[in-house]
Backbone as JSON, one array per atom type, in Angstrom:
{
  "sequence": "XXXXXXXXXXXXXXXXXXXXXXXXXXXXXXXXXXXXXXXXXXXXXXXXXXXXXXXXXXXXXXXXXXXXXXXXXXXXXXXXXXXXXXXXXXXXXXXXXXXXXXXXXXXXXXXXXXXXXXXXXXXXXXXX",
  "N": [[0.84, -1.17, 0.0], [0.93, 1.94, 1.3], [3.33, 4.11, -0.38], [3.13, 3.33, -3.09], [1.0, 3.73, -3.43], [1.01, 6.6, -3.76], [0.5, 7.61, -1.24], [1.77, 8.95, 1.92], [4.39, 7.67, 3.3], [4.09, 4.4, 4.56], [4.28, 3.29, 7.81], [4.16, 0.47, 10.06], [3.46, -0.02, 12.95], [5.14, -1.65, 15.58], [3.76, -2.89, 18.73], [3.06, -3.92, 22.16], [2.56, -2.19, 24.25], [0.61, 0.31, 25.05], [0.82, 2.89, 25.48], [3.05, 3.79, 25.11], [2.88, 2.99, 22.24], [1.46, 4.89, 20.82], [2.74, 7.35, 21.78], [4.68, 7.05, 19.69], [3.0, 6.8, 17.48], [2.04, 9.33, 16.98], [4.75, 11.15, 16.73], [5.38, 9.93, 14.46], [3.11, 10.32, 13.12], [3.28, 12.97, 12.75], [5.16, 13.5, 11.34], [4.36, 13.12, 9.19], [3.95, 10.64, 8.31], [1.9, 7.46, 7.5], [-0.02, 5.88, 10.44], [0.14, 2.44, 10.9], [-0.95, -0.19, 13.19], [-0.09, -2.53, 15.73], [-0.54, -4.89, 18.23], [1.06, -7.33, 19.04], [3.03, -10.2, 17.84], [1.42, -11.75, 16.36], [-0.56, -10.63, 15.21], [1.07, -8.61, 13.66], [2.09, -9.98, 12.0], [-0.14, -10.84, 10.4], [-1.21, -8.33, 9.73], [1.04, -7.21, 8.21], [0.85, -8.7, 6.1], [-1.53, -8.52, 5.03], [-1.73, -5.59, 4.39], [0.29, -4.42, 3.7], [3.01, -3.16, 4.86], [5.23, 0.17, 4.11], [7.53, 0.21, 5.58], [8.84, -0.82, 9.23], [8.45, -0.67, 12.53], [9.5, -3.11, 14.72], [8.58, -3.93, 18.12], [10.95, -6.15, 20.4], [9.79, -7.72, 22.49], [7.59, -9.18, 22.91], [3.81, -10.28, 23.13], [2.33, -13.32, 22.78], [3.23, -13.93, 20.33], [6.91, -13.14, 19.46], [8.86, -10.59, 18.84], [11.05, -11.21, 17.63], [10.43, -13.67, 15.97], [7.91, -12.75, 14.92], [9.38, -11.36, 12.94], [11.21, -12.89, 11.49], [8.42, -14.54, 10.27], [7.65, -12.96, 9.0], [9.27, -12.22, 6.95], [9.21, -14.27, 5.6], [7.27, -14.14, 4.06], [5.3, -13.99, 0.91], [6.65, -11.33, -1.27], [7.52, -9.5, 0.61], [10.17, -10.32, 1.92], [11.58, -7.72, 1.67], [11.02, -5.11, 3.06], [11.78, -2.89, 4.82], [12.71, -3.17, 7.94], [12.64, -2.03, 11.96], [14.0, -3.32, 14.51], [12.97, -2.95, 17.83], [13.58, -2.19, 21.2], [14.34, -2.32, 24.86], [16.65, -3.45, 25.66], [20.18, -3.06, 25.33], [22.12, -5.07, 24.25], [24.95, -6.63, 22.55], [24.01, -9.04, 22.47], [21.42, -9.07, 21.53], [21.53, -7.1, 19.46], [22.69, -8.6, 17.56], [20.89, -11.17, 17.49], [18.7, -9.86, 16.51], [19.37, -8.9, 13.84], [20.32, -11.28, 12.73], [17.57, -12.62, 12.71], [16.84, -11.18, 10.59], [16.17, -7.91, 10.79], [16.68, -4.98, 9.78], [17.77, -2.72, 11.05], [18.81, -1.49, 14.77], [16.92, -0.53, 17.49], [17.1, 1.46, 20.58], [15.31, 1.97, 23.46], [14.6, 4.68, 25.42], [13.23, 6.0, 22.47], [14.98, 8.16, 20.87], [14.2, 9.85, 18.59], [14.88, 11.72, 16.96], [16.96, 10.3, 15.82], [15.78, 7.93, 14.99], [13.9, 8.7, 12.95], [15.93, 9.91, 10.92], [17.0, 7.02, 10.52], [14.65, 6.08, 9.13], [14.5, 7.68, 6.96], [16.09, 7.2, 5.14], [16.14, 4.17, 5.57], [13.97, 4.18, 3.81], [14.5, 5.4, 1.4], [15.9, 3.29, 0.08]],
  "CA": [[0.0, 0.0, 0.0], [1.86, 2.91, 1.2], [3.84, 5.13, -0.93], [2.66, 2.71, -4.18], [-0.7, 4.66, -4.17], [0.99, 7.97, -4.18], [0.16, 8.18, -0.16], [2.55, 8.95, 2.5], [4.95, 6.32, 3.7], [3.1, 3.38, 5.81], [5.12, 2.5, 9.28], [3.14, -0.3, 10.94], [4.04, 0.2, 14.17], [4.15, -2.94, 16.03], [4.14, -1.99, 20.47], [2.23, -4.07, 23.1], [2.56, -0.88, 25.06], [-0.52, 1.64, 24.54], [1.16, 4.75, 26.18], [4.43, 3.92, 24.15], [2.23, 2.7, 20.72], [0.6, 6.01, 21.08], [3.41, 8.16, 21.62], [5.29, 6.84, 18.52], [2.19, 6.94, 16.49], [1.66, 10.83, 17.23], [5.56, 11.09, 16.47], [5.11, 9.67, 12.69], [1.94, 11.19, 12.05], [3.35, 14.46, 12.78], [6.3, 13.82, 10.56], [3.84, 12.79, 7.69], [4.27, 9.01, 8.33], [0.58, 7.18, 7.57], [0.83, 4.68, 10.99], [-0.72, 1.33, 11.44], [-0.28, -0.78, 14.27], [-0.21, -4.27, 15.59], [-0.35, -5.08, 19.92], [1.21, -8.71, 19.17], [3.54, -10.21, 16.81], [0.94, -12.7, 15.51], [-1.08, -9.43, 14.71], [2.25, -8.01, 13.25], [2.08, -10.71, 10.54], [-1.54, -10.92, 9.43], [-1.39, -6.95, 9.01], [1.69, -7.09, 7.23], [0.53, -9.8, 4.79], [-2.37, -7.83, 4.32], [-1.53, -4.07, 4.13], [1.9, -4.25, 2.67], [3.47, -1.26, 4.89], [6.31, 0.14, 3.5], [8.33, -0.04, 7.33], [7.98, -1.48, 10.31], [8.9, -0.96, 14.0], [9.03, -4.25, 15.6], [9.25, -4.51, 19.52], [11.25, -7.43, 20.14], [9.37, -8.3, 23.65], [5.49, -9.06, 22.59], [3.06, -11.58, 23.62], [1.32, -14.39, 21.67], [4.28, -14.09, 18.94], [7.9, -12.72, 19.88], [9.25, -9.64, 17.71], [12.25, -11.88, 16.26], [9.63, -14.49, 15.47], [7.04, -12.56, 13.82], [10.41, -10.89, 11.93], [11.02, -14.34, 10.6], [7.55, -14.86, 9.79], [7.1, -11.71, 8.11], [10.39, -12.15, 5.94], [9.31, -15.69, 4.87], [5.86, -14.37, 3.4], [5.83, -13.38, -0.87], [6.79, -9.99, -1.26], [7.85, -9.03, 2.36], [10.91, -10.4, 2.36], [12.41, -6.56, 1.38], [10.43, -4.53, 3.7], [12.39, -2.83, 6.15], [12.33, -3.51, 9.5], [13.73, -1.64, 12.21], [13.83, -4.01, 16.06], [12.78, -1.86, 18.9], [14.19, -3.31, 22.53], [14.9, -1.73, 25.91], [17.94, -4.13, 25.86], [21.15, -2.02, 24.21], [23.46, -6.0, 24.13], [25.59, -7.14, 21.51], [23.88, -10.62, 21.93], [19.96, -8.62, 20.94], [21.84, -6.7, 18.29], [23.21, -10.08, 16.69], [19.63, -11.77, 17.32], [17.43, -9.04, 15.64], [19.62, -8.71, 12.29], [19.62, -12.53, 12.42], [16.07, -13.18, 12.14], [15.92, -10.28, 9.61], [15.82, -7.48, 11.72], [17.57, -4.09, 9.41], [18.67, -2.04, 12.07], [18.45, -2.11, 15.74], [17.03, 0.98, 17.69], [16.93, 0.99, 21.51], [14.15, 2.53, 24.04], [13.77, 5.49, 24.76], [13.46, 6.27, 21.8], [15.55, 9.04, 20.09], [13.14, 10.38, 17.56], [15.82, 12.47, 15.35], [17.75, 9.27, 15.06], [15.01, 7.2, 14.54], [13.76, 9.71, 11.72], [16.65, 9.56, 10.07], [16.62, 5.91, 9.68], [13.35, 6.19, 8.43], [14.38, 8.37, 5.8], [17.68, 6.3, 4.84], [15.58, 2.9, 4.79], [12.98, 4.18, 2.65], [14.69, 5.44, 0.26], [16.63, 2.12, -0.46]],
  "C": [[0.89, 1.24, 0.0], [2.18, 3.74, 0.36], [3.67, 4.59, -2.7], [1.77, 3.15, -4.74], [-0.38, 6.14, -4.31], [1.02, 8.78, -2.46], [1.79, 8.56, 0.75], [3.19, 7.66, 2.83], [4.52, 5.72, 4.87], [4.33, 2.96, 6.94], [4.05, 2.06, 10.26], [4.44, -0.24, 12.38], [3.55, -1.42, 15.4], [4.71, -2.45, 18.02], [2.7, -2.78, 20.8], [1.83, -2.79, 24.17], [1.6, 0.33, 24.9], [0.21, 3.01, 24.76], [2.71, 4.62, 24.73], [3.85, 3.89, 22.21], [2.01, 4.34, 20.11], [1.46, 7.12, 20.88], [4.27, 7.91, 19.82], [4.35, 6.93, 17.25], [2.18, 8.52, 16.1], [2.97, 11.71, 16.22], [5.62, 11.2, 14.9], [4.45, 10.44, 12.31], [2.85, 12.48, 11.88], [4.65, 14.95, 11.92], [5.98, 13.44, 9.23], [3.98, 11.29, 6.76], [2.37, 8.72, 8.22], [1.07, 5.87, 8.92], [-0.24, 3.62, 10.62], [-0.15, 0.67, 12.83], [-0.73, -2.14, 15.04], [-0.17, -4.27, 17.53], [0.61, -6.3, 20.26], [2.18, -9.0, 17.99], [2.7, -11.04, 15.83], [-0.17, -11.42, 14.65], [-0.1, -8.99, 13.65], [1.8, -8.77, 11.84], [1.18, -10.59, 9.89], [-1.5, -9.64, 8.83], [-0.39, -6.8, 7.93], [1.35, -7.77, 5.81], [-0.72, -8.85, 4.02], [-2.54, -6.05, 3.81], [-0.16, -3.62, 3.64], [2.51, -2.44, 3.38], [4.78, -0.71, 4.26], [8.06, 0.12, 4.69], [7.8, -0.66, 8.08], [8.81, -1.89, 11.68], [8.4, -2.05, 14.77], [9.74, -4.61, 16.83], [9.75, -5.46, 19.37], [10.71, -8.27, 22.01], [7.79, -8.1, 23.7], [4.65, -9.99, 23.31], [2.35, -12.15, 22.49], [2.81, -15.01, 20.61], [6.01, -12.98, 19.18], [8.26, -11.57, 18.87], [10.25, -10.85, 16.72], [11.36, -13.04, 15.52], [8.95, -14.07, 14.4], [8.11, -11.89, 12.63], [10.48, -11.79, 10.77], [10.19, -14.71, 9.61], [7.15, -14.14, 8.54], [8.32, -11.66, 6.52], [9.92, -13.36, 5.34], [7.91, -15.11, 4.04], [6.41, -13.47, 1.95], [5.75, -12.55, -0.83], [7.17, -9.12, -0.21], [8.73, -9.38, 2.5], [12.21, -8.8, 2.46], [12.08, -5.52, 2.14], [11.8, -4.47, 4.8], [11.93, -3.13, 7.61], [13.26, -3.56, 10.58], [13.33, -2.33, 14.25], [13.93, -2.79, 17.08], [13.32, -2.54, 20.36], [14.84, -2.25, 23.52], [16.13, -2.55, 26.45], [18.74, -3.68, 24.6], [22.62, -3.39, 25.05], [23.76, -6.19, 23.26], [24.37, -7.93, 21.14], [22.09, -10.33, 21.55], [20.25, -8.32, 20.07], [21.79, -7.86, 17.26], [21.77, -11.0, 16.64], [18.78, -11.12, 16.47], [18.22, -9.11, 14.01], [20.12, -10.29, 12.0], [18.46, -12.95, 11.88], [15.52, -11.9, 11.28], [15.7, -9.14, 9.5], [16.78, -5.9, 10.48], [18.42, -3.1, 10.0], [18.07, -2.08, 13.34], [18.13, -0.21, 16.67], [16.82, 0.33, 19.51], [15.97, 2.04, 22.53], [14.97, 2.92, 25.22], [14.5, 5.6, 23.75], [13.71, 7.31, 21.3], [14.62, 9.56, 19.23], [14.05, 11.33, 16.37], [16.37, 11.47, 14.45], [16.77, 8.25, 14.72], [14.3, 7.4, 13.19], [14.92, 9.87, 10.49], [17.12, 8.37, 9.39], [15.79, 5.53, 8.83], [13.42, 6.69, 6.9], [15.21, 7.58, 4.91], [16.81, 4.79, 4.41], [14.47, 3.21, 3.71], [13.0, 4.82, 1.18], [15.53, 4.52, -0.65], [15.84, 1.93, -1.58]]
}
């Protein structure tokens, strides 16, 4: 969908966290991001499969479906394997870094979140 129809660029926002979902949604919009957003990683997948975003912030501590999981999941489905996707995680270790761009993961951002530097990835992956 996304920037295919001419619209702004789609960042499904994936956050079990309402207060945090919320803030990062507000964030995008206001930088002319269209959001969506997922509570779960098994959510994460179905939306992706079906709304094709053109990004996608994925916590890596969810319920039902793990961030690096639904990463996986989301990279194995047709046409999604190119979609960026940038791992969100209040853990700043090597051994999360090395797990998230394992299962897929394009860059690794860590909570709180920065918002200049997060914006500038944004801009950098989407214009790949």
């Amino acid at each position: 969908m996304g920037t295919e129809n001419g619209d702004h660029p789609t960042v499904m926002v994936v956050e079990d966290f309402e207060d945090n979902r919320f803030m990062m949604r507000r964030l995008l919009e206001m930088s002319g991001y269209r959001v969506l957003e997922a509570v779960n990683g098994e959510e994460a997948v179905a939306s992706a499969e079906r709304e094709r975003p053109d990004l996608i912030l994925m916590d890596l501590s969810l319920p039902l479906l793990d961030g690096l999981s639904a990463t996986r999941q989301i990279r194995a489905l047709e046409g999604l394997g190119r979609i960026p996707i940038i791992a969100v995680s209040a853990h700043d270790t090597t051994d999360f870094h090395a797990d998230a761009l394992a299962a897929g993961c394009n860059e690794y951002v860590t909570k709180p979140i920065d918002f200049d530097q997060l914006d500038g990835l944004l801009q950098r992956l989407l214009k790949k």
